[in-house]
mmCIF file as Biopython writes it, N, C-alpha, C and O atoms, coordinates in Angstrom:
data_model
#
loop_
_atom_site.group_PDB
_atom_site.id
_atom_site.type_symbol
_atom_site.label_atom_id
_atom_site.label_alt_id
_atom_site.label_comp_id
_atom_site.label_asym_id
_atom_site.label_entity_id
_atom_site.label_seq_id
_atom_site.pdbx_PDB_ins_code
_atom_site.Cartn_x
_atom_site.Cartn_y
_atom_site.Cartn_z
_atom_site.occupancy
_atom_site.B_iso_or_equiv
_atom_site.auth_seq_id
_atom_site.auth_asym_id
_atom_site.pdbx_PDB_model_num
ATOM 1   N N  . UNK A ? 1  ? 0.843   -1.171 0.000   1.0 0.0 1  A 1 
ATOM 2   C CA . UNK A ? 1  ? 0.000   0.000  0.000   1.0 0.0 1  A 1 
ATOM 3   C C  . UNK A ? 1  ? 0.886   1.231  0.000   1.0 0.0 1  A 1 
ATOM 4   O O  . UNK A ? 1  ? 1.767   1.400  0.843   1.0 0.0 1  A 1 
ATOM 5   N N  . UNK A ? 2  ? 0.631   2.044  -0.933  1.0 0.0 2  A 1 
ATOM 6   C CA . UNK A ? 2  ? 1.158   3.372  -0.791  1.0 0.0 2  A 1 
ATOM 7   C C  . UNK A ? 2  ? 0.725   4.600  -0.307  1.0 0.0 2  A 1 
ATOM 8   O O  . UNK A ? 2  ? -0.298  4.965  -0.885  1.0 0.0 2  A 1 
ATOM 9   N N  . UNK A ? 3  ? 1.115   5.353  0.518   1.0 0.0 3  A 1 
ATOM 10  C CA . UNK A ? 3  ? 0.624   7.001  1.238   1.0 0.0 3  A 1 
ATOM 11  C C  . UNK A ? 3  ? 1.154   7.614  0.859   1.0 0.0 3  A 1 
ATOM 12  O O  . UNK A ? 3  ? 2.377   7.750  0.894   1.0 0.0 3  A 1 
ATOM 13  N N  . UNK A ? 4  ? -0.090  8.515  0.086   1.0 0.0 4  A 1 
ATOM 14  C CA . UNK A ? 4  ? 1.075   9.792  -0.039  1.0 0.0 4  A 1 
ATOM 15  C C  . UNK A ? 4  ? 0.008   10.814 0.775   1.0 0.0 4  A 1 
ATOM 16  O O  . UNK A ? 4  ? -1.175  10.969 0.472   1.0 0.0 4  A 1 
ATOM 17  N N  . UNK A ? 5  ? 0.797   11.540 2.001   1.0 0.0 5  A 1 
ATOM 18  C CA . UNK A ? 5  ? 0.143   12.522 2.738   1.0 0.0 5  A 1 
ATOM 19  C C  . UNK A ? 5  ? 0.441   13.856 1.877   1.0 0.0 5  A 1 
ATOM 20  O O  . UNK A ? 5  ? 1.500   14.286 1.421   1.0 0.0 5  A 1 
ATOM 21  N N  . UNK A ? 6  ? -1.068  14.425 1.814   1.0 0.0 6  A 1 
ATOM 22  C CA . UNK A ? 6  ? -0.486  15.471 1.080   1.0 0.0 6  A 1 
ATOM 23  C C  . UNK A ? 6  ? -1.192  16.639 2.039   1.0 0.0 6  A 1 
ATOM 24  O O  . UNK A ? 6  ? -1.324  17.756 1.539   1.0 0.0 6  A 1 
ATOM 25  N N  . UNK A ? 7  ? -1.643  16.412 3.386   1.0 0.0 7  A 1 
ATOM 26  C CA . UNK A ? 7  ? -1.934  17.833 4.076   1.0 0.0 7  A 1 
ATOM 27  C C  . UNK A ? 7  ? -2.065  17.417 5.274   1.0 0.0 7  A 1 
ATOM 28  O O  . UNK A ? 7  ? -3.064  16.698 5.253   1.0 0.0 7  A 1 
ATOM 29  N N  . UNK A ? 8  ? -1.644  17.444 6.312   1.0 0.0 8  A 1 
ATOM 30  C CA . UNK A ? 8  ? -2.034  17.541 7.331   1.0 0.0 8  A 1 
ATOM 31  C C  . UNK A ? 8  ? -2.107  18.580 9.008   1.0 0.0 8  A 1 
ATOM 32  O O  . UNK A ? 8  ? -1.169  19.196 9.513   1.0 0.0 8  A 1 
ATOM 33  N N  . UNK A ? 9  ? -3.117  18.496 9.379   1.0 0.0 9  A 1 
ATOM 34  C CA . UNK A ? 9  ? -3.240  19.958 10.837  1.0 0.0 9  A 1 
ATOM 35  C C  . UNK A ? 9  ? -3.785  20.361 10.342  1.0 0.0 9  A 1 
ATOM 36  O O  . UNK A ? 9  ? -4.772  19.908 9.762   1.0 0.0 9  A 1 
ATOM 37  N N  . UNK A ? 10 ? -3.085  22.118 10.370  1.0 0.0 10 A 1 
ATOM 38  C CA . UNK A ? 10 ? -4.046  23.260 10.618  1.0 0.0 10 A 1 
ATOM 39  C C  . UNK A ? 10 ? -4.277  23.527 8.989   1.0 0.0 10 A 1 
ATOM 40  O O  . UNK A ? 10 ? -5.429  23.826 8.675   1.0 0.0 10 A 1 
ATOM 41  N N  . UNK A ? 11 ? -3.364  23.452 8.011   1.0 0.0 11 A 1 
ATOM 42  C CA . UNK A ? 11 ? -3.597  23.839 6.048   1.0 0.0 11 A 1 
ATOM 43  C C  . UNK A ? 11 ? -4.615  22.704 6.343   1.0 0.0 11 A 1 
ATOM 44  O O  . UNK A ? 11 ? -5.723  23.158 6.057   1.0 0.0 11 A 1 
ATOM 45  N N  . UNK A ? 12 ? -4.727  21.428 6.788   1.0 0.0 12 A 1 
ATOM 46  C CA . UNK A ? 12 ? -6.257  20.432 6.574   1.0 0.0 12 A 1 
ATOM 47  C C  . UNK A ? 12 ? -5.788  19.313 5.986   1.0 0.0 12 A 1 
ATOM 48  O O  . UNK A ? 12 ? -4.767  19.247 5.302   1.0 0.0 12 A 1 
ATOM 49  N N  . UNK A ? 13 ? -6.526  18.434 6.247   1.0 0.0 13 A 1 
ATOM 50  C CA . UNK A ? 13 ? -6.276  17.153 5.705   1.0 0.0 13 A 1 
ATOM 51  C C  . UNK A ? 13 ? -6.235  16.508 4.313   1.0 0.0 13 A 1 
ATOM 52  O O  . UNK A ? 13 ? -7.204  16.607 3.560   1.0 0.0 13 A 1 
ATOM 53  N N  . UNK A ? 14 ? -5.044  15.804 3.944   1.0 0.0 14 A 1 
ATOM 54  C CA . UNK A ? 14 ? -5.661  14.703 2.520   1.0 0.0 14 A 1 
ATOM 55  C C  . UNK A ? 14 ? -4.580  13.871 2.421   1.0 0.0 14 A 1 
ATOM 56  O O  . UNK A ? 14 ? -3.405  14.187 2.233   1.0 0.0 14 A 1 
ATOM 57  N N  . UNK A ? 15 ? -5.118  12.654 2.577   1.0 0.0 15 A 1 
ATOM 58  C CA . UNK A ? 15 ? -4.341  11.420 2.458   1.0 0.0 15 A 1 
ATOM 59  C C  . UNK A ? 15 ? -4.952  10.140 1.178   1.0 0.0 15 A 1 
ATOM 60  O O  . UNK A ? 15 ? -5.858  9.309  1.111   1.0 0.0 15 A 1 
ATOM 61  N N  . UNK A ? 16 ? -3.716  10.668 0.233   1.0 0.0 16 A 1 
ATOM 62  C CA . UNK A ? 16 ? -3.999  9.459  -1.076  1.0 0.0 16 A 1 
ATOM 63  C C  . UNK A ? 16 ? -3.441  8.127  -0.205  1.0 0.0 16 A 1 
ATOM 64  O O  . UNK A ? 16 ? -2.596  8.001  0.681   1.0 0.0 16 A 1 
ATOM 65  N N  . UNK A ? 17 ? -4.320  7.220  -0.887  1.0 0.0 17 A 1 
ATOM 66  C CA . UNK A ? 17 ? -3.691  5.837  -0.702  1.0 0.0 17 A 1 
ATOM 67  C C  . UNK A ? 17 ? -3.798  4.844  -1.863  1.0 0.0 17 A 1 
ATOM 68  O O  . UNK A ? 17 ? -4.705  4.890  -2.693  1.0 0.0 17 A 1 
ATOM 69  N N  . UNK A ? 18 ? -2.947  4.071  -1.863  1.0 0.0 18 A 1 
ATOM 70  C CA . UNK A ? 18 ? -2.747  3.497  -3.019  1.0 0.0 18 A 1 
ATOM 71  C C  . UNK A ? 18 ? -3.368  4.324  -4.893  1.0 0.0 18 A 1 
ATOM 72  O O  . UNK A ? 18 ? -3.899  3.823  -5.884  1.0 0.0 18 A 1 
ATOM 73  N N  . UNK A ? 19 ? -3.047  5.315  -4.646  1.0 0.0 19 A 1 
ATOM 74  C CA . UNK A ? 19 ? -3.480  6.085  -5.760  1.0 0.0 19 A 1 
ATOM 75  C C  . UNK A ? 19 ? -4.608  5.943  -6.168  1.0 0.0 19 A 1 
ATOM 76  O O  . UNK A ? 19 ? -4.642  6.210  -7.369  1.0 0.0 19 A 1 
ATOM 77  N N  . UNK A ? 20 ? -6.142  5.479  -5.539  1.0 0.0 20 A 1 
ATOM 78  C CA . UNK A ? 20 ? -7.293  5.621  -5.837  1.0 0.0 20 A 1 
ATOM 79  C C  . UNK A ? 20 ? -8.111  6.035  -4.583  1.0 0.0 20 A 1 
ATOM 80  O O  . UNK A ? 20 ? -9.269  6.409  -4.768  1.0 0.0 20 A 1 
ATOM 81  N N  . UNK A ? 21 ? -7.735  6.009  -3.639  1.0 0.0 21 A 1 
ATOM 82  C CA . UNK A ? 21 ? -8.562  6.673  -2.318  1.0 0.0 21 A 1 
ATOM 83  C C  . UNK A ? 21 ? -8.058  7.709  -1.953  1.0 0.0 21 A 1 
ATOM 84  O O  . UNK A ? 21 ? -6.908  8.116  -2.116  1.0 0.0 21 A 1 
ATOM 85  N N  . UNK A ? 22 ? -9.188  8.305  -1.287  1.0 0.0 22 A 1 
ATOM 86  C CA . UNK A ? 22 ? -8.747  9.763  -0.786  1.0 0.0 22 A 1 
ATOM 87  C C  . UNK A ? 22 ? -9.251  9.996  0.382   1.0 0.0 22 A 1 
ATOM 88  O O  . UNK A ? 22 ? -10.449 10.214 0.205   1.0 0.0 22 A 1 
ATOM 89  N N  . UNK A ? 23 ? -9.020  10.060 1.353   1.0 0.0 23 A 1 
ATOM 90  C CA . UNK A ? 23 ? -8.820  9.996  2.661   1.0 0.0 23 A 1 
ATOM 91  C C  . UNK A ? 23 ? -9.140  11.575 3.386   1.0 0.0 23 A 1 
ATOM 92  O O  . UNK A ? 23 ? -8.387  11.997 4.264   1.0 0.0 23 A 1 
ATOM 93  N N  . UNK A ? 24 ? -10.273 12.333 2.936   1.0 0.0 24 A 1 
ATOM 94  C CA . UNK A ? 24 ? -10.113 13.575 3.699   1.0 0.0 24 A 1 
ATOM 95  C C  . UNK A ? 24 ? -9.908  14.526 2.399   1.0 0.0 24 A 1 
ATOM 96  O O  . UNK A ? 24 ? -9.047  14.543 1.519   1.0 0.0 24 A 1 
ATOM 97  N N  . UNK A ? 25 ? -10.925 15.214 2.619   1.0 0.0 25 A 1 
ATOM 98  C CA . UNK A ? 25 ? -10.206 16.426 1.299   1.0 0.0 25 A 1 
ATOM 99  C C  . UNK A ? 25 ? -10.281 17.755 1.473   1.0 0.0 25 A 1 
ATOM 100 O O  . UNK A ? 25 ? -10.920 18.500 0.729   1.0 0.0 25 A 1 
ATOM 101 N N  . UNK A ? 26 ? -9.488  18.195 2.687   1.0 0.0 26 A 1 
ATOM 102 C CA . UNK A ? 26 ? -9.832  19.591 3.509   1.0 0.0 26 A 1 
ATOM 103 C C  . UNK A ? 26 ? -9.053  20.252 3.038   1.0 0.0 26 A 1 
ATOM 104 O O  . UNK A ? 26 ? -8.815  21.255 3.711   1.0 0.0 26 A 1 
ATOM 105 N N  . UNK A ? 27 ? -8.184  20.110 1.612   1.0 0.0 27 A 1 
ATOM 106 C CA . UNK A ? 27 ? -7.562  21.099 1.079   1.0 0.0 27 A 1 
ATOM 107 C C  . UNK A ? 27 ? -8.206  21.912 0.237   1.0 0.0 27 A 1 
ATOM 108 O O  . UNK A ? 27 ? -9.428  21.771 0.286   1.0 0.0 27 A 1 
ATOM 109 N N  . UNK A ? 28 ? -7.828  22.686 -0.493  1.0 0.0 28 A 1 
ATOM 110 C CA . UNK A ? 28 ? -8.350  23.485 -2.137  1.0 0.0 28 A 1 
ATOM 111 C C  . UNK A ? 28 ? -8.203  22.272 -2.949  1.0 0.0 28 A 1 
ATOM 112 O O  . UNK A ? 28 ? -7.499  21.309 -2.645  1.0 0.0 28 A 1 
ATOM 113 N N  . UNK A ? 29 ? -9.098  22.421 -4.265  1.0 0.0 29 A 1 
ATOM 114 C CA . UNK A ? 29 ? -9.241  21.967 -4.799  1.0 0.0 29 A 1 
ATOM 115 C C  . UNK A ? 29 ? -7.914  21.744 -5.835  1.0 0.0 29 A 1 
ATOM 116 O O  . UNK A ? 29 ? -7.535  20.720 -6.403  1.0 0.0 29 A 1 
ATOM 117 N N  . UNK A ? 30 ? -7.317  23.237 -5.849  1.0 0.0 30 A 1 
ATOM 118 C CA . UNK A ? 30 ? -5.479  23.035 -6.932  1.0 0.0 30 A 1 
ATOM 119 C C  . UNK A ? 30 ? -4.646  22.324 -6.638  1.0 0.0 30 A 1 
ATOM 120 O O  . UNK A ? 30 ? -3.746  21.856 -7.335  1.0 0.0 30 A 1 
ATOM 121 N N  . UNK A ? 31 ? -4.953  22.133 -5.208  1.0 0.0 31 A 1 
ATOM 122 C CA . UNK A ? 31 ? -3.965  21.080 -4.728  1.0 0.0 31 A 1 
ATOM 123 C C  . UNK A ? 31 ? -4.045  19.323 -4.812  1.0 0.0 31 A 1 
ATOM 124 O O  . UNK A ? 31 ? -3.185  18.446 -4.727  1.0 0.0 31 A 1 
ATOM 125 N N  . UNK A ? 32 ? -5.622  19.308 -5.034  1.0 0.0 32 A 1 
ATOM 126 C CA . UNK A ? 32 ? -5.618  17.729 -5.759  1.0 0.0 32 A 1 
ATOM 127 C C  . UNK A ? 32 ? -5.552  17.957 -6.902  1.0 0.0 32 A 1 
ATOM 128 O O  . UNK A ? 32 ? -4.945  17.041 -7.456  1.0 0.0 32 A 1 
ATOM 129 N N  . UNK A ? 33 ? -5.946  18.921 -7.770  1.0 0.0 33 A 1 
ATOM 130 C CA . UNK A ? 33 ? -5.910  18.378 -9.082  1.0 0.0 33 A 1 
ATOM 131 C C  . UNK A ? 33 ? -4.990  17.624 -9.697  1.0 0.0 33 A 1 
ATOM 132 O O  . UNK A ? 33 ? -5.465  16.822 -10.501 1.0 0.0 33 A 1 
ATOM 133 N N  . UNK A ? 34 ? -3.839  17.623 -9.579  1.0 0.0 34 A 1 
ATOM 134 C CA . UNK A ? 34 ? -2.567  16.728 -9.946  1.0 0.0 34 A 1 
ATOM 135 C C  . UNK A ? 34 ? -3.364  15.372 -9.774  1.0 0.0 34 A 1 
ATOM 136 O O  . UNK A ? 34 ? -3.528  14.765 -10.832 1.0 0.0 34 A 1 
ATOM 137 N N  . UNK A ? 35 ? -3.769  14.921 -8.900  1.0 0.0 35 A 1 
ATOM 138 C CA . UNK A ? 35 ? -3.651  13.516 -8.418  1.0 0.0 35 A 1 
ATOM 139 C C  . UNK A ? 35 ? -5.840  13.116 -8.890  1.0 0.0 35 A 1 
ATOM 140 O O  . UNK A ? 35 ? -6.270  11.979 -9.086  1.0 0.0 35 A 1 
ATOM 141 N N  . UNK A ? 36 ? -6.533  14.142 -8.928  1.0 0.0 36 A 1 
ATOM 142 C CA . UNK A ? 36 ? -7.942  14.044 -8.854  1.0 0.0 36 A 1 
ATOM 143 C C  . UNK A ? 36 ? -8.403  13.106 -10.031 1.0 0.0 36 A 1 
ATOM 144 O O  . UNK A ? 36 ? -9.592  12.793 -10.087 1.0 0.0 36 A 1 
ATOM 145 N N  . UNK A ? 37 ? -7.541  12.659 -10.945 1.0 0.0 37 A 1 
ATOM 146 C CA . UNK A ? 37 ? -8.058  11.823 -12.221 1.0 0.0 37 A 1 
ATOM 147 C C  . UNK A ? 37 ? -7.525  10.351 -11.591 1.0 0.0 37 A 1 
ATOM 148 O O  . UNK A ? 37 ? -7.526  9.448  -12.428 1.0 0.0 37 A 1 
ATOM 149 N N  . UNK A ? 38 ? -7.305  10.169 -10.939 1.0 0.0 38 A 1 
ATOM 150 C CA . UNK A ? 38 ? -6.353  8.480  -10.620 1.0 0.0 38 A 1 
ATOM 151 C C  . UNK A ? 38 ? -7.532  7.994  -9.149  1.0 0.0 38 A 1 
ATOM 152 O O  . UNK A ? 38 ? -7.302  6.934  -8.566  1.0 0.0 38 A 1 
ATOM 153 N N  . UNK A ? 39 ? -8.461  8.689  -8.802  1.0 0.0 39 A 1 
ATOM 154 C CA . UNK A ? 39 ? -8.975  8.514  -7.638  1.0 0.0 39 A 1 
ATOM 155 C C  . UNK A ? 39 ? -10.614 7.882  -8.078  1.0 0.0 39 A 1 
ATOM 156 O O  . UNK A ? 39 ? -11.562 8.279  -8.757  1.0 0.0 39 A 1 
ATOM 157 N N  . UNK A ? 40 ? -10.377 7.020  -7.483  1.0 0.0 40 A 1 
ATOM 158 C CA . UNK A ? 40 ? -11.765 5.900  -7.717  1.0 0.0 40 A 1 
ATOM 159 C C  . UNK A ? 40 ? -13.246 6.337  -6.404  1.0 0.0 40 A 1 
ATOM 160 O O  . UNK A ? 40 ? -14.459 6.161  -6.515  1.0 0.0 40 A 1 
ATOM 161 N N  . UNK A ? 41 ? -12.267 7.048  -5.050  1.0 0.0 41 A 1 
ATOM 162 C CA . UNK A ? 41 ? -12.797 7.031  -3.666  1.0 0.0 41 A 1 
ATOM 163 C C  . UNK A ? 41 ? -12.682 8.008  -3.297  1.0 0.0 41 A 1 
ATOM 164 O O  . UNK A ? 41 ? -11.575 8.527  -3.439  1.0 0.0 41 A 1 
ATOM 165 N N  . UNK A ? 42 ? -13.688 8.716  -2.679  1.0 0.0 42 A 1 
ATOM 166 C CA . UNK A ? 42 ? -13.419 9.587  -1.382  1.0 0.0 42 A 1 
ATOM 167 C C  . UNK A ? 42 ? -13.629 9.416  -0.343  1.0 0.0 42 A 1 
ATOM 168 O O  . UNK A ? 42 ? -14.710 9.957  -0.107  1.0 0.0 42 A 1 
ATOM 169 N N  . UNK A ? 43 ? -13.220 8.934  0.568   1.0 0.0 43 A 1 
ATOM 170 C CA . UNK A ? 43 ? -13.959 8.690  2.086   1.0 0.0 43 A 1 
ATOM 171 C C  . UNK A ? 43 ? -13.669 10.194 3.182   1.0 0.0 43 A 1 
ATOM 172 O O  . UNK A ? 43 ? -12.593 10.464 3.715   1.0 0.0 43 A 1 
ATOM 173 N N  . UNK A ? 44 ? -14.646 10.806 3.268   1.0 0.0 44 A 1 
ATOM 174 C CA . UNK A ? 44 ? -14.930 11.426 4.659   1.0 0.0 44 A 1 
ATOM 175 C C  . UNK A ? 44 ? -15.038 11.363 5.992   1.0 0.0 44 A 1 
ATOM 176 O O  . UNK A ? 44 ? -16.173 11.125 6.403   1.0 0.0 44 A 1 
ATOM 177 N N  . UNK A ? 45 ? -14.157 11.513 6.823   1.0 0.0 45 A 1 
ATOM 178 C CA . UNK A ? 45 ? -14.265 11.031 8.033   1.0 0.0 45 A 1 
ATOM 179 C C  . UNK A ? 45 ? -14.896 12.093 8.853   1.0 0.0 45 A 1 
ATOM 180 O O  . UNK A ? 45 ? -15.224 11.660 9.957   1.0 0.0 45 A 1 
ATOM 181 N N  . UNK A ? 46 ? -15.176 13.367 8.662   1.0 0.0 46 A 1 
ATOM 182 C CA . UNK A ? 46 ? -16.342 14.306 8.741   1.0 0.0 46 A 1 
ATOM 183 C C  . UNK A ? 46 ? -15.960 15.647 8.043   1.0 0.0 46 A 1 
ATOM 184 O O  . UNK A ? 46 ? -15.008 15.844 7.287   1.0 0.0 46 A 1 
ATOM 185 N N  . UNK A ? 47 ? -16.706 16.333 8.370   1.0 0.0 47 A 1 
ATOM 186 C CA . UNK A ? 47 ? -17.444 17.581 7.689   1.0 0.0 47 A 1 
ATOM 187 C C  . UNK A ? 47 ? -16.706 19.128 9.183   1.0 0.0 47 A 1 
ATOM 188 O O  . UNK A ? 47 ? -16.167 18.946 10.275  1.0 0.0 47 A 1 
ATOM 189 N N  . UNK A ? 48 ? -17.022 20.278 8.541   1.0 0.0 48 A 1 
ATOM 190 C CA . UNK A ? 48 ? -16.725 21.383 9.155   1.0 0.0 48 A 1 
ATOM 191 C C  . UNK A ? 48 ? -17.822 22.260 8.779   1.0 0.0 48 A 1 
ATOM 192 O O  . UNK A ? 48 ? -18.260 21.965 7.667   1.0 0.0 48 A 1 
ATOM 193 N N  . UNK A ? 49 ? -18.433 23.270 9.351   1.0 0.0 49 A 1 
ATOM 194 C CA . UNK A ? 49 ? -19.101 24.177 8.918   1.0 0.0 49 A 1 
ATOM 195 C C  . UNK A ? 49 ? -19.186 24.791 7.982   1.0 0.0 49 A 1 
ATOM 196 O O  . UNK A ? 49 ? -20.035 25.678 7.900   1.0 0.0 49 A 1 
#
């Protein structure tokens, strides 16, 4: 299995895994785009106001 952490704390969360899940997507959106075509999943582990 591969991780690639690409945010974590206070900038917000997002953790790729094995290059089709996405683990949290509390970043901007420019910052997945690189990786947003290879992703099969999003899982949310919650929400913010």
């Amino acid at each position: 299995m591969t991780c690639n952490i690409i945010a974590t704390g206070s900038k917000g969360n997002a953790i790729q895994l094995d290059h089709r899940l996405l683990l949290d997507c509390g970043v901007p959106f420019k910052v997945l785009q690189p990786i947003f075509m290879e992703l099969n999943l999003v899982l949310l582990t919650h929400r913010h106001g």
